[in-house]
C-alpha positions in Angstrom: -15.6 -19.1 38.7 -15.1 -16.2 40.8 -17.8 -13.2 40.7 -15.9 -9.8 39.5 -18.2 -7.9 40.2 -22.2 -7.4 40.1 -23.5 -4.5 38.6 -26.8 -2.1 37.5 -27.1 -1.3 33.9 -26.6 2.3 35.7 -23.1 1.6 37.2 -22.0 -0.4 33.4 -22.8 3.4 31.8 -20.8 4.9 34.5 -17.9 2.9 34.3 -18.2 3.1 30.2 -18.3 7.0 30.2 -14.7 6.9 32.9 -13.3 4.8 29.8 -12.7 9.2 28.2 -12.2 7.7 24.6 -12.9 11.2 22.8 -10.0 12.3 24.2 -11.2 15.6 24.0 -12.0 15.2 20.5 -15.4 15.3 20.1 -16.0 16.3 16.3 -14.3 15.8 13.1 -13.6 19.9 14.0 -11.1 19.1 17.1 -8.7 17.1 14.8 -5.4 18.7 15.1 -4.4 20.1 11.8 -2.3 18.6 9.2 0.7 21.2 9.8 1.0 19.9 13.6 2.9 16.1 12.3 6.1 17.2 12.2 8.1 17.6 9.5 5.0 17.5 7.2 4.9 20.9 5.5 8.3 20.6 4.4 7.4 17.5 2.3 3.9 19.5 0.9 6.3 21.9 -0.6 8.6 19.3 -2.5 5.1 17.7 -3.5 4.2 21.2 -4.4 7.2 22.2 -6.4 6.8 19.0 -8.3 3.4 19.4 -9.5 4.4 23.1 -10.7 7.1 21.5 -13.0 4.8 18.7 -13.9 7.0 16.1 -13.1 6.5 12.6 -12.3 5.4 11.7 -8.4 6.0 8.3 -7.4 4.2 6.8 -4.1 4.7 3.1 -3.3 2.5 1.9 -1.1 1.8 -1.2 1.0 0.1 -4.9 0.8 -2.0 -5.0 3.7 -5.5 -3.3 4.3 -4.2 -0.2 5.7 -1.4 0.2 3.1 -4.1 0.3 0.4 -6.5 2.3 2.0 -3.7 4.6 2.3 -2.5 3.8 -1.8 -6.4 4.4 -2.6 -6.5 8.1 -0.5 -3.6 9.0 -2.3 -4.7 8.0 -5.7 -7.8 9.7 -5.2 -6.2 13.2 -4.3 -4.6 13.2 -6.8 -7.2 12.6 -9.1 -9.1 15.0 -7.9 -7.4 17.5 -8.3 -6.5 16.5 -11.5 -3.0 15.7 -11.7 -1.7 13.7 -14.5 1.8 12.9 -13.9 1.0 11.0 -10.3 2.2 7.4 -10.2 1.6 5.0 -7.4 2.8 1.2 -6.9 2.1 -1.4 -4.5 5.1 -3.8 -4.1 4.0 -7.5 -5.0 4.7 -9.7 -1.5 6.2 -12.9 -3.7 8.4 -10.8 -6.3 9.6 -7.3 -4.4 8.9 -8.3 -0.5 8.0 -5.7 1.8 7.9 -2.0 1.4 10.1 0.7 -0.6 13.4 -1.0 -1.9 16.4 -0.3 -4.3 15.6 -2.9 -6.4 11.8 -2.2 -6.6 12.8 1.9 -7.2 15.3 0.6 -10.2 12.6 -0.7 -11.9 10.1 1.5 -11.6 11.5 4.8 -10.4 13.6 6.3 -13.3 11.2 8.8 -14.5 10.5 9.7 -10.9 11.1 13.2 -9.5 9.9 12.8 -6.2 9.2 9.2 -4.1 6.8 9.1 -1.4 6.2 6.1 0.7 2.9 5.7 2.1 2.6 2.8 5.4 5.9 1.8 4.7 9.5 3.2 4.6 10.5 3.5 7.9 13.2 0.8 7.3 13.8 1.7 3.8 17.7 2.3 4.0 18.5 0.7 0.5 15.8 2.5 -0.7 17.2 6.5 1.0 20.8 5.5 -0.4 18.8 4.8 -3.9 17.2 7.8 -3.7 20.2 10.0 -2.8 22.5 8.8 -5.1 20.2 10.2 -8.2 19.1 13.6 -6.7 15.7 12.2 -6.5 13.8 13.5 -3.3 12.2 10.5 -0.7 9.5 11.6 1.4 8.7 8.5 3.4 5.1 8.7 5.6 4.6 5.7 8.1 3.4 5.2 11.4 5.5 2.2 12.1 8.3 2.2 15.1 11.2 3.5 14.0 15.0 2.0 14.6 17.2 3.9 16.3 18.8 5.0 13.3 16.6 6.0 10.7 16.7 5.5 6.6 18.6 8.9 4.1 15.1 10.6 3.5 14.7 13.8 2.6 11.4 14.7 4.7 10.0 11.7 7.5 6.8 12.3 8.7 5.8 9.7 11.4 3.9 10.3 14.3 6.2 7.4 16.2 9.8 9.4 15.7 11.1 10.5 18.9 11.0 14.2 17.7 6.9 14.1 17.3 5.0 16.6 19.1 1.6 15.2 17.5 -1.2 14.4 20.0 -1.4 11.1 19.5 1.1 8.5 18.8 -0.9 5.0 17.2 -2.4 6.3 14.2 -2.6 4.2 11.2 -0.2 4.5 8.1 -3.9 5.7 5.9 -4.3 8.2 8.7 -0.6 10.0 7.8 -1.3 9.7 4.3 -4.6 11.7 5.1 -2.7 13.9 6.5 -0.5 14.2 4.3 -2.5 15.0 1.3 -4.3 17.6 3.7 -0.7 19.7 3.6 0.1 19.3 -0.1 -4.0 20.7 -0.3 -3.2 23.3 2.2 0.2 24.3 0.3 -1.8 24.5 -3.0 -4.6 26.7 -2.1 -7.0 23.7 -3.7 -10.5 23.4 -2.3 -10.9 19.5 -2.1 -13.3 18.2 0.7 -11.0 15.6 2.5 -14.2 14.1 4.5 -14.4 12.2 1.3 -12.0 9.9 2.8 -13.7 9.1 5.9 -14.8 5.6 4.6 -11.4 4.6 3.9 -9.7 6.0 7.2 -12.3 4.1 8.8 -11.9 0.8 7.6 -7.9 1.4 7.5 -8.1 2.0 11.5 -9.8 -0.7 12.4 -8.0 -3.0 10.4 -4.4 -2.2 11.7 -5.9 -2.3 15.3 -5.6 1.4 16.2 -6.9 2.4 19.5 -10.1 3.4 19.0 -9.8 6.7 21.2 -9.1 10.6 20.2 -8.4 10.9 16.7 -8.8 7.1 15.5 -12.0 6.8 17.4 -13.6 10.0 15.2 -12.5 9.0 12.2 -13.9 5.2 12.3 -17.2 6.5 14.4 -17.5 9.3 11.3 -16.4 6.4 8.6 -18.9 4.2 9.7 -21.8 6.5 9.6 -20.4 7.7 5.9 -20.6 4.2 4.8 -24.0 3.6 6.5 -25.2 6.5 4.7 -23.5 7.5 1.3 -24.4 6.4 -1.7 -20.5 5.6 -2.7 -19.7 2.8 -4.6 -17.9 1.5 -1.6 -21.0 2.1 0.6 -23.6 0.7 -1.7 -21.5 -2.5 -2.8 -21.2 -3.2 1.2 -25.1 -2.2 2.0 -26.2 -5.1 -0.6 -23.7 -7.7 0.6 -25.4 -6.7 5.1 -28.6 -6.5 3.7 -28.3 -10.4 2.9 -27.8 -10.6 6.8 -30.1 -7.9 8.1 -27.3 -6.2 9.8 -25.6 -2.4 9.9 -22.1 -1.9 8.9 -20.4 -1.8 12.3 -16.3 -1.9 13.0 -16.9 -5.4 14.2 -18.3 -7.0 10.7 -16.2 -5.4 8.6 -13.6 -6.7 10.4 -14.8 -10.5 10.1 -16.4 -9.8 6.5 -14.8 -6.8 4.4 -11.0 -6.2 5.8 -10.3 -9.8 5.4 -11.0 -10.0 1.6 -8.4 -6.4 1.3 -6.0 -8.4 2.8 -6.0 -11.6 1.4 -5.2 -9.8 -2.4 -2.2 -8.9 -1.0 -1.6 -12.2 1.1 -2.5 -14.0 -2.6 -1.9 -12.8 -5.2 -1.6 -8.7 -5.7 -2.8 -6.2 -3.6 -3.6 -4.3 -6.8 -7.3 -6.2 -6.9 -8.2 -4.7 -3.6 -7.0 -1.5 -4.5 -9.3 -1.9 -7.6 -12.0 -2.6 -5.5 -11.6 0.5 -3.6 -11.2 2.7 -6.5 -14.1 1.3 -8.8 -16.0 3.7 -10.9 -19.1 1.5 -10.6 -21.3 -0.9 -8.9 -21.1 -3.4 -11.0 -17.1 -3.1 -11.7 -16.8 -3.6 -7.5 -19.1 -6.4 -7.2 -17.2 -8.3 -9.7 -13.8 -7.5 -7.9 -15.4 -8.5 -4.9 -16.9 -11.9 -5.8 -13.3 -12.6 -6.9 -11.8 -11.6 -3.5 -14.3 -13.8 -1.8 -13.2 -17.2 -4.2 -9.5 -15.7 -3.4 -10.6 -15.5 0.0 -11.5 -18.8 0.5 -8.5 -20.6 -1.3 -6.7 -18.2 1.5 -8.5 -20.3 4.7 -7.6 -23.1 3.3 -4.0 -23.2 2.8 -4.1 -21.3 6.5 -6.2 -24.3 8.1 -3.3 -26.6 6.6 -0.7 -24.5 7.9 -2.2 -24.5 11.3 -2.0 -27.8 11.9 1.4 -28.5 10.5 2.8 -25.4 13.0 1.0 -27.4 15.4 3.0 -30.4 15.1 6.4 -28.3 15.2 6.0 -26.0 17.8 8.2 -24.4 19.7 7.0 -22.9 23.2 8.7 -20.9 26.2 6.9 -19.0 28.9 6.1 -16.0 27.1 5.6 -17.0 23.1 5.1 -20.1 20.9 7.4 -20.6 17.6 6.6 -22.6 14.6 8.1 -22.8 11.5 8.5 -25.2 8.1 9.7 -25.1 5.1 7.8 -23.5 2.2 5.1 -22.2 4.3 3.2 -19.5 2.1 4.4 -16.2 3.5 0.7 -14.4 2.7 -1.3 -16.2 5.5 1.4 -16.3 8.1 0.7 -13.6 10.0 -3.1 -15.0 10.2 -1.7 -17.9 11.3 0.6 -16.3 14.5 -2.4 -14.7 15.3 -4.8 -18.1 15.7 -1.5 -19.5 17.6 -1.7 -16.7 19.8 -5.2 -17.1 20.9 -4.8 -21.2 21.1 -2.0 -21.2 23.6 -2.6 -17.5 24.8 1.0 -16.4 24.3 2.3 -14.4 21.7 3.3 -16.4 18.5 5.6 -16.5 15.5 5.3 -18.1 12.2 8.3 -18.2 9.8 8.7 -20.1 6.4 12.0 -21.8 6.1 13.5 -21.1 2.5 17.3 -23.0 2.0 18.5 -21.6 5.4 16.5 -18.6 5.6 13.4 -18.2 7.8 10.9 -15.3 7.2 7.6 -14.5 8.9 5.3 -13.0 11.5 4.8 -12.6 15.0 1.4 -11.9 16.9 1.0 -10.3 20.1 -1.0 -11.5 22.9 -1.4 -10.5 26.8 -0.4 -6.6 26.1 3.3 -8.1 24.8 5.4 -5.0 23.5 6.9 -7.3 20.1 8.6 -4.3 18.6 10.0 -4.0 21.8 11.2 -6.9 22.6 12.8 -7.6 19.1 14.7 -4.7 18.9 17.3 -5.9 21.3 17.9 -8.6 18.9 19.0 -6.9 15.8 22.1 -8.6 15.9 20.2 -11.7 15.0 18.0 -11.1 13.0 18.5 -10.4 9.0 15.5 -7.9 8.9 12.5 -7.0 11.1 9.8 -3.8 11.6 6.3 -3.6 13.1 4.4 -2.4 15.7 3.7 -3.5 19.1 1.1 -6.2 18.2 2.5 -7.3 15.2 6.0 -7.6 13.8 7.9 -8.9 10.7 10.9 -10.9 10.4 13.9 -12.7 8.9 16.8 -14.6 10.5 19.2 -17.0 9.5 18.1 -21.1 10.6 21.5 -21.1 12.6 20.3 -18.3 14.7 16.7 -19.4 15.8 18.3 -21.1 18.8 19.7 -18.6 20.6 17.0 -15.8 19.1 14.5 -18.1 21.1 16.6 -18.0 24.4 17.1 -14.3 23.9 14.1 -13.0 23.1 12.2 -15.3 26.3 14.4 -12.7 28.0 13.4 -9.3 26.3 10.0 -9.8 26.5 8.4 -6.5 26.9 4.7 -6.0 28.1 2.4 -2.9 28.0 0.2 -2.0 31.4 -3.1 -3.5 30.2 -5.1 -0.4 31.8 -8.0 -0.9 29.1 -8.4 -4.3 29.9 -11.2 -4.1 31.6 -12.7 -7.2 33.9 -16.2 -8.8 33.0 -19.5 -7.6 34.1 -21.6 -10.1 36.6 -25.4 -10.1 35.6 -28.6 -11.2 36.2 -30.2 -12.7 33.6 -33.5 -9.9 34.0 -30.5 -7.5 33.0 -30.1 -8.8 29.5 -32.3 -6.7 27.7 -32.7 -4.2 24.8 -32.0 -0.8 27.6 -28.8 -2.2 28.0 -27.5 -3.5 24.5 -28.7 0.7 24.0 -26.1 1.5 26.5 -23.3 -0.1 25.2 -24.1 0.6 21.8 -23.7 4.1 22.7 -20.2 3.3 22.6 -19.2 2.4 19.9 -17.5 1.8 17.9 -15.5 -1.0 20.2 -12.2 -3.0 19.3 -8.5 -1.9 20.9 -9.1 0.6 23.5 -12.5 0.5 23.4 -13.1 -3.5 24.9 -16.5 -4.9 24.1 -17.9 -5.2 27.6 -18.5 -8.9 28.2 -20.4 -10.3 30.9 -21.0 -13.6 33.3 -23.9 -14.9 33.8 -24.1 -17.6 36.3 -26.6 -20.6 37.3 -28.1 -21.2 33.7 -29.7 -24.3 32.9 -30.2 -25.1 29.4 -33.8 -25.6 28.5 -33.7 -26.1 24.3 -30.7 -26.7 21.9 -31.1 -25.5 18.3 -28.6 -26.7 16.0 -27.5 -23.5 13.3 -25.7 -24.0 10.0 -24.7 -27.0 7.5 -22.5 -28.5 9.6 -24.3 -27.7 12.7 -21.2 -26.0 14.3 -23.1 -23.2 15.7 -26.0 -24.1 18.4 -28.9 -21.6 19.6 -30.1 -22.5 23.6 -32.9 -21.3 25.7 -31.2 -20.6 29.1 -33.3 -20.3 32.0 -31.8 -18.9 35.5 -32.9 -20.3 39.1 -35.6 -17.6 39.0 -37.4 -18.9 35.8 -35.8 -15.3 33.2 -34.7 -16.6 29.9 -32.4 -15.6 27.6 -30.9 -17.1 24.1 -27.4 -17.9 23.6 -25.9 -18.1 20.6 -22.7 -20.2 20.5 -20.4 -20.2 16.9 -18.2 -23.0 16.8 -19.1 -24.9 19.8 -15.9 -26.9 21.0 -18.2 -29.5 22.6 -21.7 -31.1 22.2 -23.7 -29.5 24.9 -26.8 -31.4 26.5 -30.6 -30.2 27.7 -30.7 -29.6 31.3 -26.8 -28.8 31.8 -26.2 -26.1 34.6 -23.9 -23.9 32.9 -21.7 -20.2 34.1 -21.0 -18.5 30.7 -18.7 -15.7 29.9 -20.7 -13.7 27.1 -21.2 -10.7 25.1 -24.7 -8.8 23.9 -25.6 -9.0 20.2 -28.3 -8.3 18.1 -29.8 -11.1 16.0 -31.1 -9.1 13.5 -32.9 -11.6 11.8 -34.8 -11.9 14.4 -34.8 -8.7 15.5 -34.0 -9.6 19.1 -30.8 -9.1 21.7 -29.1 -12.2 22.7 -25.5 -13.2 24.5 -23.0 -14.6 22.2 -20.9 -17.6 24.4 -17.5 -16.7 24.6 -16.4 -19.2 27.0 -19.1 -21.9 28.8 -18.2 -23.3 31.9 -20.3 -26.8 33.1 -20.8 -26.7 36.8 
């Protein structure tokens, strides 16, 4: 493999600091205010003129982490400041589908006085036209990419509409709602702290994949440190489930541990549990939620694994994306699935269920593919679709797939991959505690902030320690031409490895904090 380039822990800092991720935001004091979203005081005083009649305010939120982190901030606002006559729903993903609809507002909007969308809405025509033909004001909040025409709404307030003057653009739908609430507080004159919902804007950034720069980067790096240091609910259940592994609360584990078992509620069953879990009064109450979310979790991975290797058998590729769909497939792990696709074959991927002649799923973008983007040439296709660049949802007609395929291998839209940053050549002597200190400096890391990784070439592998039941994982003593060890740590080794192999491997630094020692975590091993 070809050396990128060979650095000094020195020139790795200097090359991290050029990344600018503050953004010139550098406290939780920079933040732009809540009045600078657009649109967003006008919809504080129809929130404001509701509460002063005591009528009935309706939010419906959304199924995925960062629709019920946003459903949870809301809920909590309110709470707090005491109002009784607040309302909020989560459509179910099996009985109502996605987001705010006519059918979902007839059955539970007719007391309403006001409807608020909270990560969802930007799509919501049935839902405007519902709205408008009562009298009954819709103020939708989103951060998804608009269509070029836009849903009857009263007030929009979305960061993404072509009007917005806001600083930054990818925000997550808990970040509006944040927002949101910090205008209708504003309008009121009320003295709530709104730091209190730095845990939940945290983990709601990082699990929509939000650049982690300017605002979003604040708000995770000042979530993190809340939930490494309260004594919330939230923060205590999580500190007893890391203590079990010896290890902080960091964007990266709750990514792999905590955002996957908000999600699969929704993907499951209801999304109601996870909001539940977020809203607990006690300790006990959460830890109960959450040992049920973990059994959930697991029934999740493995109706996903079976999917996997049906799409497998059925796929569909072209240059730019892989396709697989079959008939039944359950909708709540599909997106999960796209995005395991995706990193198999290294091209963006879509998933879709085939129900009579109806197919309805997910896409997954990899390789800085635009899938918003590209889809939204093919309207005429398609029966429904709305997302972001990296992921999307979708429904066509079976008749169409073919020429939806040929067309959209021909709209593919990519993003400049300027963060993509290349690999760091080392010497093993470099591997050391100094510069795992460097790079933890900045964090926390995820889109827009890459994880440095690292090659390190020449290693010969001097011990093999098989880790885990099903001995899966392996730990090695690597040794380089000059006699400097280091320990790997590879999880889910594709291959059996053997003692006295010369291998190049493609790594990042860790902490096993079991051991209380920094190792490289193989990415990719390469047998020379």
């Amino acid at each position: 493999m070809k050396n990128k380039q060979y650095l000094t822990k020195q020139q790795i800092l200097h090359i991290l600091q050029s990344r600018d991720l503050e953004c010139g935001i550098h406290t939780l004091r920079d933040l732009p205010t809540p009045q600078s979203l657009n649109h967003i005081e006008s919809a504080a005083q129809i929130i404001s003129q509701i509460m002063e009649k005591n009528k009935e305010i309706l939010v419906v939120g959304d199924y995925d982490a960062d629709g019920v982190c946003a459903s949870a901030i809301m809920t909590r606002f309110f709470q707090t400041l005491g109002y009784q006559h607040f309302r909020l729903i989560i459509p179910n993903r099996f009985e109502d589908g996605y987001g705010v609809s006519a059918a979902l507002l007839e059955k539970n909007a007719q007391n309403a006085a006001v409807v608020v969308s909270v990560d969802n809405g930007i799509t919501a025509f049935c839902a405007g036209e519902w709205c408008k033909a009562r009298d009954i004001p819709f103020i939708i909040t989103d951060h998804h990419t608009p269509t070029p025409t836009l849903p009857q709404a009263d007030v929009i307030i979305n960061p993404m509409l072509k009007d917005s003057t806001f600083i930054q653009k990818n925000i997550c739908g808990a970040v509006v709602a944040w927002y949101f609430c910090g205008a209708i507080k504003r309008s009121l004159g009320a003295k709530i702290d709104m730091g209190m919902f730095l845990e939940y804007l945290a983990i709601a950034t990082i699990a929509d994949v939000m650049p982690l720069k300017g605002i979003n980067r604040i708000l995770v790096k000042k979530g993190l440190e809340s939930l490494n240091a309260s004594s919330s609910v939230l923060a205590t259940l999580l500190h007893q489930e890391y203590a079990r592994f010896k290890k902080p609360i960091t964007a990266e584990s709750l990514s792999f541990d905590f955002i996957p078992l908000l999600n699969c509620a929704g993907r499951m069953e209801s999304a109601n549990k996870a909001l539940e879990l977020l809203l607990s009064p006690s300790l006990a109450h959460a830890a109960h939620i959450y040992t049920e979310l973990k059994s959930l979790n697991a029934k999740r991975k493995e109706i996903q694994q079976d999917i996997i290797q049906k799409a497998q058998e059925k796929i569909i590729q072209t240059n730019d994306f892989v396709l697989s769909y079959g008939e039944s497939w359950h909708e709540g792990v599909l997106g999960i699935v796209a995005a395991q696709l995706a990193r198999m074959y290294k091209k963006s991927a879509f998933v879709l269920s085939q129900n009579a002649d109806v197919l309805k799923g997910s896409g997954r973008s990899f390789g800085g593919a635009n899938l918003i983007a590209s889809i939204t040439p093919l309207q005429q296709y398609c029966l429904g679709f709305g997302g972001h660049s990296g992921a999307v949802g979708l429904s066509l007609e079976l008749n169409q797939l073919e020429v939806f395929v040929e067309k959209l291998q021909e709209c593919m839209v990519y993003e400049e991959a300027s963060d993509r940053e290349a690999f760091f050549t080392l010497g093993a002597e470099s591997i050391d505690r100094e510069l795992f200190k460097i790079l933890e400096s900045f964090e926390p890391f995820g889109e827009g902030n890459p994880k440095p990784t690292f090659l390190l070439e020449n290693l010969t592998i001097q011990e093999i320690k098989p880790l885990g039941r099903e001995n899966k994982h392996f730990e090695y003593t690597l040794v380089d031409s000059r006699g400097v060890c280091v320990v790997g740590l590879e999880f889910l080794a594709p291959t059996m490895r053997e003692v006295g192999q010369c291998l190049d491997i493609h790594a990042e630094l860790m902490c096993d904090y079991y051991k209380n020692r920094i190792v490289v975590k193989i990415l990719e091993a390469f047998v020379k």
